[in-house]
C-alpha positions, 0 to 999 in steps of 0.5 A: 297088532294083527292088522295094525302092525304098519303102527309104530309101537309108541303110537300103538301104546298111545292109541291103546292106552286112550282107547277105553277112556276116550273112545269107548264112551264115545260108541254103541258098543256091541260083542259077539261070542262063540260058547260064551268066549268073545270072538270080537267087537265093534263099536258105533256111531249114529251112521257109522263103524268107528272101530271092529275088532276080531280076536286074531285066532277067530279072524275069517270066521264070519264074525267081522261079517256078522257084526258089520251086517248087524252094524248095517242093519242099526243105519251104518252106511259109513267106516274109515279105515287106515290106508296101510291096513290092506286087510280091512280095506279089503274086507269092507270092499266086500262089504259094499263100502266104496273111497269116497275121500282120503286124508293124509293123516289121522284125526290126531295128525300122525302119518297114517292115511285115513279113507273114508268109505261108504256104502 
């Protein structure tokens, strides 16, 4: 809910309670870890970032950074992001990531704008 707080709660408790069954077998799945404690995740297509996840306590300490380039390294040249998470619009900004087109809903149809983004 750190970055995602735009969501409504029964919108978030449905996309939590998906996440694992129906995306997490869908992605390349890689952590980072600090002294052995997992400080985040991110997950992959072929060309893509399909999700990036930074425990809330460990956000702005270079993990979200490190795992993008290592997702760059791997041929990501592509991230959606929610147009409403300004945080990680932001962040991928930085990163080299340019709109490239937007939708006005999710994949699902729920009112939550999606950009599309590329390197």
């Amino acid at each position: 809910m750190a970055t995602h707080s735009f969501l409504r709660v029964e919108d978030f408790n449905e996309i939590k309670k998906v996440l694992i069954p129906e995306y997490f077998p869908n992605v390349n799945l890689y952590a980072i870890s600090d002294n052995g404690v997992y400080a985040g995740f991110i997950g992959m297509g072929p060309d893509s970032i399909e999700m990036l996840f930074i425990d809330s306590d460990r956000r702005g300490q270079g993990y979200g950074s490190a795992l993008v380039e290592f997702a760059k390294r791997r041929g990501a040249t592509k991230v959606d992001v929610n147009e409403q998470n300004h945080s990680a619009l932001n962040f991928y900004k930085a990163k080299g990531f340019c709109i490239i087109s937007r939708d006005e809903t999710d994949d699902v149809g729920r009112p939550y704008p999606i950009l599309h983004l590329a390197l």
